[in-house]
KEKE-3310 file (N, C-alpha, C; in steps of 0.2 Angstrom, whole numbers, plus 5000, padded with zeros to 4 digits):
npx = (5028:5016:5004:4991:4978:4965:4956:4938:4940:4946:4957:4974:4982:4998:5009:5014:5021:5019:5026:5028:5042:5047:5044:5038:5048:5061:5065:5068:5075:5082:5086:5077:5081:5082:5076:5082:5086:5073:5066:5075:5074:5059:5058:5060:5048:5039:5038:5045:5040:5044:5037:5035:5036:5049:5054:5065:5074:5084:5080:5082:5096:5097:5090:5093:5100:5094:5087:5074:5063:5061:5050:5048:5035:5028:5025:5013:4996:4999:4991:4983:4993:5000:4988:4985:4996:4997:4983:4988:4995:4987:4976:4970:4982:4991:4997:5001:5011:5010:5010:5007:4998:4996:4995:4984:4973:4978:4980:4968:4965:4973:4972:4978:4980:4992:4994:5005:5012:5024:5040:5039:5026:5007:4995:4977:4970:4973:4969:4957:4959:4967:4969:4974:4984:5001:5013:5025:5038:5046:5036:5026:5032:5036:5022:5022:5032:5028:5015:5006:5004:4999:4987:4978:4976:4968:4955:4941)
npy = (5002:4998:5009:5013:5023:5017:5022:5022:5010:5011:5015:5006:4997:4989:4978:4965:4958:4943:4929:4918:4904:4892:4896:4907:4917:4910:4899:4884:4881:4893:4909:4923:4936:4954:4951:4953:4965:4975:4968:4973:4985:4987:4981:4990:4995:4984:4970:4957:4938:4924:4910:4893:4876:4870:4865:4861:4858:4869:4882:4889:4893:4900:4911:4916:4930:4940:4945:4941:4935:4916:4903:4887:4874:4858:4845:4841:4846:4860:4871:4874:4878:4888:4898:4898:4903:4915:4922:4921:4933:4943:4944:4956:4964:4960:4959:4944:4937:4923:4908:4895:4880:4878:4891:4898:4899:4907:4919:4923:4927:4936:4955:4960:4951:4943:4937:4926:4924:4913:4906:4893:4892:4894:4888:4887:4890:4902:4913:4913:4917:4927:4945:4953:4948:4946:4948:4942:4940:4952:4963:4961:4964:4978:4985:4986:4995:5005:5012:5021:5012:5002:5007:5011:4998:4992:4998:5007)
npz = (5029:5018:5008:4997:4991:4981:4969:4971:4980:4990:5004:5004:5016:5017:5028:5024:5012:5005:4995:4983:4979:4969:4953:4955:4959:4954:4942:4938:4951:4951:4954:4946:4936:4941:4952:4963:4967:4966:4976:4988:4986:4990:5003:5010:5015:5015:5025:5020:5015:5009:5005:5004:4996:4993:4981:4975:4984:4986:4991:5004:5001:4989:4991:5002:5003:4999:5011:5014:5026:5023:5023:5024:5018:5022:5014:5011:5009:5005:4999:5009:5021:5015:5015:5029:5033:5028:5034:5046:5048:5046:5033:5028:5027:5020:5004:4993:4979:4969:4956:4956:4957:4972:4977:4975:4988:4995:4987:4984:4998:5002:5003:4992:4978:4967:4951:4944:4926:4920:4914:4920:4919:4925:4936:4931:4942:4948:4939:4942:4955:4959:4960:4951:4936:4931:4919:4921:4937:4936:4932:4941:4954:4952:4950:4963:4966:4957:4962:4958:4945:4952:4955:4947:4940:4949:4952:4953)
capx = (5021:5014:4999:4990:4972:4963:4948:4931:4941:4948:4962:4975:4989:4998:5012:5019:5023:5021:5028:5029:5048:5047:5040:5036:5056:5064:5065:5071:5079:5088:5082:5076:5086:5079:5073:5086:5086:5064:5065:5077:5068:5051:5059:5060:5043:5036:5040:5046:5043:5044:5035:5039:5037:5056:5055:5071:5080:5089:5077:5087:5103:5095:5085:5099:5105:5088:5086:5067:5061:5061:5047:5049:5031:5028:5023:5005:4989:5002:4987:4981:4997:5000:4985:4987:5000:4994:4979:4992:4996:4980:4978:4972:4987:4996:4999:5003:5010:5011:5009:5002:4990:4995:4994:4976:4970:4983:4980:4962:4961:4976:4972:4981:4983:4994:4998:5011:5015:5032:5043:5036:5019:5003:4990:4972:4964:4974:4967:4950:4959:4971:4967:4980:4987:5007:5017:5029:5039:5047:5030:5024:5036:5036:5019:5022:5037:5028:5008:5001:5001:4992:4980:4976:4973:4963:4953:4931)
capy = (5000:5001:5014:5014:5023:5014:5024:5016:5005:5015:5015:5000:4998:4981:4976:4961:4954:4934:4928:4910:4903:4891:4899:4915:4920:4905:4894:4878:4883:4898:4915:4926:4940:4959:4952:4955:4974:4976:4966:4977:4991:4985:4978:4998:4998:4980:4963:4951:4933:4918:4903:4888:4867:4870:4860:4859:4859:4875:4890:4895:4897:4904:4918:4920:4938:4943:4948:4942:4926:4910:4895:4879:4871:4851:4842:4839:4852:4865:4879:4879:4881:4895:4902:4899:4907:4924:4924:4925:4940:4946:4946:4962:4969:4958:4957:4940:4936:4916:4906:4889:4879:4878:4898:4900:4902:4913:4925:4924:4930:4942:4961:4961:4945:4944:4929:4927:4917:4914:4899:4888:4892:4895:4885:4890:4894:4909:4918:4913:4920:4934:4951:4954:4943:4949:4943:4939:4942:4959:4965:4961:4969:4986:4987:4989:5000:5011:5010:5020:5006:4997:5010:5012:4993:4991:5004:5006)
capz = (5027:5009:5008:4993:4988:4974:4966:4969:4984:4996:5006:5007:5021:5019:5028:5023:5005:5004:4989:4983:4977:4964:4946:4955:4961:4951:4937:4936:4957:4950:4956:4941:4935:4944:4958:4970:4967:4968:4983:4991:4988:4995:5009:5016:5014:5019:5029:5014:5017:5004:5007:4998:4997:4990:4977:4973:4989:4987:4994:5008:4998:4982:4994:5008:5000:4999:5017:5018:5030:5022:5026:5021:5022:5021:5006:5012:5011:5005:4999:5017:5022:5014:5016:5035:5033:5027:5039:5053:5048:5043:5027:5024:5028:5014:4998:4989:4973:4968:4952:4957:4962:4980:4979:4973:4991:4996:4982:4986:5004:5002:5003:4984:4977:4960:4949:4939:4923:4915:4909:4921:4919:4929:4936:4930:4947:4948:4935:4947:4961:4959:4959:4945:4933:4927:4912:4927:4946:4938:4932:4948:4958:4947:4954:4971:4967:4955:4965:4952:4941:4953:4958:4939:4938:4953:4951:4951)
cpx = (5020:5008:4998:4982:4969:4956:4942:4933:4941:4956:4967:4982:4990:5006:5018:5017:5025:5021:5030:5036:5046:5042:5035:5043:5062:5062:5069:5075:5083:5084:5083:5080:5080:5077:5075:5087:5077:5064:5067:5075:5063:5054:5060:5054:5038:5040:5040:5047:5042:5041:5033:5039:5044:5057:5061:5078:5084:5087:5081:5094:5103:5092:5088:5101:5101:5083:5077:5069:5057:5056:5046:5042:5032:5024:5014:5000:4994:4996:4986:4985:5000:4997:4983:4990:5000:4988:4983:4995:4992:4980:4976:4977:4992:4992:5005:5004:5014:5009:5005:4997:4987:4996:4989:4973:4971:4981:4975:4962:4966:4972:4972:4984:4986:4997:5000:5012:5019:5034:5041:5027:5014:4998:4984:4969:4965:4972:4961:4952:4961:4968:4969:4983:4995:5010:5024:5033:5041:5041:5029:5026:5036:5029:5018:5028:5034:5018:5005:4997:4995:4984:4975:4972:4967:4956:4944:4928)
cpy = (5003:5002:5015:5019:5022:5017:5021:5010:5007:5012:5008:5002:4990:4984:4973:4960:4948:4931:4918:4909:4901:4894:4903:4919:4915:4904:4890:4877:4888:4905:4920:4932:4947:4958:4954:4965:4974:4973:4969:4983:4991:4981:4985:4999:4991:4976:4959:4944:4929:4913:4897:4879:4866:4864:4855:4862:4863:4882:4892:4897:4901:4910:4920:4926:4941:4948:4946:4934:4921:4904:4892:4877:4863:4849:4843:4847:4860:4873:4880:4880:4888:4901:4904:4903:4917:4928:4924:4929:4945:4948:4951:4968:4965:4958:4948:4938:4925:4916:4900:4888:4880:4886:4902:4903:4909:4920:4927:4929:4934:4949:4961:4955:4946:4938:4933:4922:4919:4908:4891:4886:4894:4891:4888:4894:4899:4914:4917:4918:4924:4940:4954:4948:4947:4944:4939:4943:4951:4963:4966:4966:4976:4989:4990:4995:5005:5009:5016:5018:5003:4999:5010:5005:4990:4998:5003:5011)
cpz = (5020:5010:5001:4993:4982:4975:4966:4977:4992:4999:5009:5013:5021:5021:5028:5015:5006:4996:4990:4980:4970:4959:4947:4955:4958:4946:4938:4945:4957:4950:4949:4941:4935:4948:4964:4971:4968:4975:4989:4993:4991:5000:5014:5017:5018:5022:5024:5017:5011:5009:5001:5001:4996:4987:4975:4976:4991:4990:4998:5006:4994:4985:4999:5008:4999:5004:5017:5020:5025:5025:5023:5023:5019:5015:5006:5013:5011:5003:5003:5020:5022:5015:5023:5036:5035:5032:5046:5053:5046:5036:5025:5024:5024:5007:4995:4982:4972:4960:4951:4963:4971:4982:4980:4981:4994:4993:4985:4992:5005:5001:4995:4983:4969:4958:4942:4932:4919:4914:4915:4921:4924:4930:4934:4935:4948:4948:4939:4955:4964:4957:4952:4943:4928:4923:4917:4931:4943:4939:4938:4953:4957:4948:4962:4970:4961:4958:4962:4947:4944:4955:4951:4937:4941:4953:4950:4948)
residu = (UNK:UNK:UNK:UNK:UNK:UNK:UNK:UNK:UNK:UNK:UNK:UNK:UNK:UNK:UNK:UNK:UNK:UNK:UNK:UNK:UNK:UNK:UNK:UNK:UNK:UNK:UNK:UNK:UNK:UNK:UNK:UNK:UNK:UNK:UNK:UNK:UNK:UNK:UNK:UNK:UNK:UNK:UNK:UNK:UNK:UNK:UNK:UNK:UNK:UNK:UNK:UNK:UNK:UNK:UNK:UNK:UNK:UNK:UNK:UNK:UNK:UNK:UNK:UNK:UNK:UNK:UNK:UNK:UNK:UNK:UNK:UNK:UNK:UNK:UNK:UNK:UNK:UNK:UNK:UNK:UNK:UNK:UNK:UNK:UNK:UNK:UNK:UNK:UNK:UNK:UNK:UNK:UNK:UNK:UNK:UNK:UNK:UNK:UNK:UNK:UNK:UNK:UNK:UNK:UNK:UNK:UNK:UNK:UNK:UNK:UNK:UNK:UNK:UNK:UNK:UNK:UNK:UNK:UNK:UNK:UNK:UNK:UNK:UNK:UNK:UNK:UNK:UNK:UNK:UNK:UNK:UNK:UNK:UNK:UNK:UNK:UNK:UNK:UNK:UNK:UNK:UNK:UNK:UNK:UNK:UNK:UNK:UNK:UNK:UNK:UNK:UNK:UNK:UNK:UNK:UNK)
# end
């Protein structure tokens, strides 16, 4: 379990870590470089899953070595998908990092939502709906592996 306390918040305990695939853990279908070492480390700590339209047909082979649960959703009404998603594990017991559109709600109703932008970009709502905005996925993850950063940024 990941335990944080954020000044001004109080005490988190998440879980799980839901993480979107394409242009949060990708580019172009090709898994970004440092992620498979960050992931491994917070997988001692949470429940890692990926959830993913899989755009580009190759998520379970690109995330196979990453040792977290993989789900495929269906084309149609993918942000409530996800954000179904996260409410069946209670969201205040996760943390979400996403970039798009279809991750906005997710971010939203996570515990810790954090959006990311890098070479594929960012949808705008994000920035409405994340907690955190990182320059991208290492960033991101270097917060959960160093949680003073993130108590520093969460912080009242």
């Amino acid at each position: 379990m990941f335990e944080l306390s954020i000044p001004g918040v109080g005490q988190l305990h998440c879980e799980h870590l839901l993480l979107d695939c394409n242009g949060t853990l990708t580019c172009d279908g090709k898994l970004l470089d440092g992620v498979s070492a960050r992931l491994q480390k917070l997988a001692q700590h949470m429940h890692i899953e990926v959830i993913t339209a899989d755009t580009y047909g190759n998520a379970t082979t690109t995330l196979e070595t990453l040792g977290c649960d993989i789900h495929i959703i269906p084309a149609a009404n993918q942000a409530e998908a996800k954000r179904d998603h996260l409410v069946a594990r209670n969201a205040a017991s996760c943390i979400a990092i996403g970039n798009g559109y279809n991750d906005a709600l997710m971010l939203k109703e996570a515990a810790i939502g954090i959006g990311v932008i890098q070479q594929e970009g960012a949808a705008g709502i994000i920035l409405q709906h994340a907690d955190i905005i990182c320059r991208d996925i290492c960033d991101a993850l270097d917060l959960l592996l160093q949680p003073k950063r993130l108590a520093a940024t969460l912080r009242r």
